[in-house]
One Martini backbone bead per residue (centre of mass of N, CA, C, O) as a GRO file, in nm:
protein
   65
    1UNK     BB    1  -5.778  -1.753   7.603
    2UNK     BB    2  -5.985  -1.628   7.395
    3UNK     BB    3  -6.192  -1.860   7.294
    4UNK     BB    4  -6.324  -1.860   7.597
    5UNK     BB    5  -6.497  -1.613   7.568
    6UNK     BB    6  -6.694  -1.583   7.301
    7UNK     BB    7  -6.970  -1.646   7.383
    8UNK     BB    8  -6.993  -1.373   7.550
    9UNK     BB    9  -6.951  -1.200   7.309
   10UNK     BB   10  -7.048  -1.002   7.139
   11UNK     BB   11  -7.238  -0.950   6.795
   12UNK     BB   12  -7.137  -0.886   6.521
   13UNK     BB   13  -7.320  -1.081   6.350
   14UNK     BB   14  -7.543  -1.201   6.089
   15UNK     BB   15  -7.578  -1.562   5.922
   16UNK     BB   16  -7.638  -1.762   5.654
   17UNK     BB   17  -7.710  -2.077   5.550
   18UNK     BB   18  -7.677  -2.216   5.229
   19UNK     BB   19  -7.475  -2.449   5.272
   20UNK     BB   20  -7.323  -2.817   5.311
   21UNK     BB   21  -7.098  -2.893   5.069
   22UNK     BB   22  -6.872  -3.025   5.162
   23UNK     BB   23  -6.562  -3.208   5.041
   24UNK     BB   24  -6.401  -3.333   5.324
   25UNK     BB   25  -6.574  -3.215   5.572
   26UNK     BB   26  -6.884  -3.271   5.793
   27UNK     BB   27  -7.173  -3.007   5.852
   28UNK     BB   28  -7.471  -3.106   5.879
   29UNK     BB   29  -7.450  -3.157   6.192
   30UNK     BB   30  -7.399  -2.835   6.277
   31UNK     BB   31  -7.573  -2.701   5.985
   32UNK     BB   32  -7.824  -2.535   5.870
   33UNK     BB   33  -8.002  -2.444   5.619
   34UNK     BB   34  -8.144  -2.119   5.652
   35UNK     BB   35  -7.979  -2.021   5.920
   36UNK     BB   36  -7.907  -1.821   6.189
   37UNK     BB   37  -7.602  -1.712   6.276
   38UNK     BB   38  -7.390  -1.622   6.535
   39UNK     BB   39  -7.092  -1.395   6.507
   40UNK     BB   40  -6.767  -1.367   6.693
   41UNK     BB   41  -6.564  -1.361   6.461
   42UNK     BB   42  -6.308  -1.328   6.219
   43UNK     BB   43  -6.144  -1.395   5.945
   44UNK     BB   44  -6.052  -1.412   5.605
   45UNK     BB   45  -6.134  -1.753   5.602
   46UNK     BB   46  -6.333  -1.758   5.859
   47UNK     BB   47  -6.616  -1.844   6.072
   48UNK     BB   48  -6.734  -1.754   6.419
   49UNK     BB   49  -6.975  -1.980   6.557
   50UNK     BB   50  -7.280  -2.055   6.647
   51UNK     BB   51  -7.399  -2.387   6.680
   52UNK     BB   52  -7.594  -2.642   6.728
   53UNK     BB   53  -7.467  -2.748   6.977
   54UNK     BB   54  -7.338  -2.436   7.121
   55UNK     BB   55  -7.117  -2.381   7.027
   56UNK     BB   56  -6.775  -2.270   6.867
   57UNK     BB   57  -6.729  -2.269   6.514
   58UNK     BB   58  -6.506  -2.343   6.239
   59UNK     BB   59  -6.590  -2.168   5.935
   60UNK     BB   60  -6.616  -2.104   5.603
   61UNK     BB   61  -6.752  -1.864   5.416
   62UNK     BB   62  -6.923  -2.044   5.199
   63UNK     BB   63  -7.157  -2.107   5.380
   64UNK     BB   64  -7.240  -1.823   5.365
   65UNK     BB   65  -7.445  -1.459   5.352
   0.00000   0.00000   0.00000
């Protein structure tokens, strides 16, 4: 399972957290607003970063910059 080893690899990128106001989710508990999250992985429609808990989490594009 590939996602068992992203905390390991390379960042891709780094992106800011712009805002945290999901419709369905509540985000605001692993995401703070200006901060910097290191990028593991990326699709379409989702990015995944290390979020405040330390994890791995995938969220919405629209939460970044």
């Amino acid at each position: 399972m590939l996602h068992n080893v992203w905390k390991e690899t390379p960042t891709l990128k780094t992106v800011t957290c712009v805002h945290t106001n999901a419709a369905k989710f509540s985000v605001s508990n692993v995401l703070t607003v200006g901060k910097t999250y290191e990028v593991k992985n990326e699709t379409e429609e989702f990015i995944f970063v290390v979020d405040n808990t330390g994890h791995i989490g995938g969220f919405y594009k629209e939460y970044f910059e």
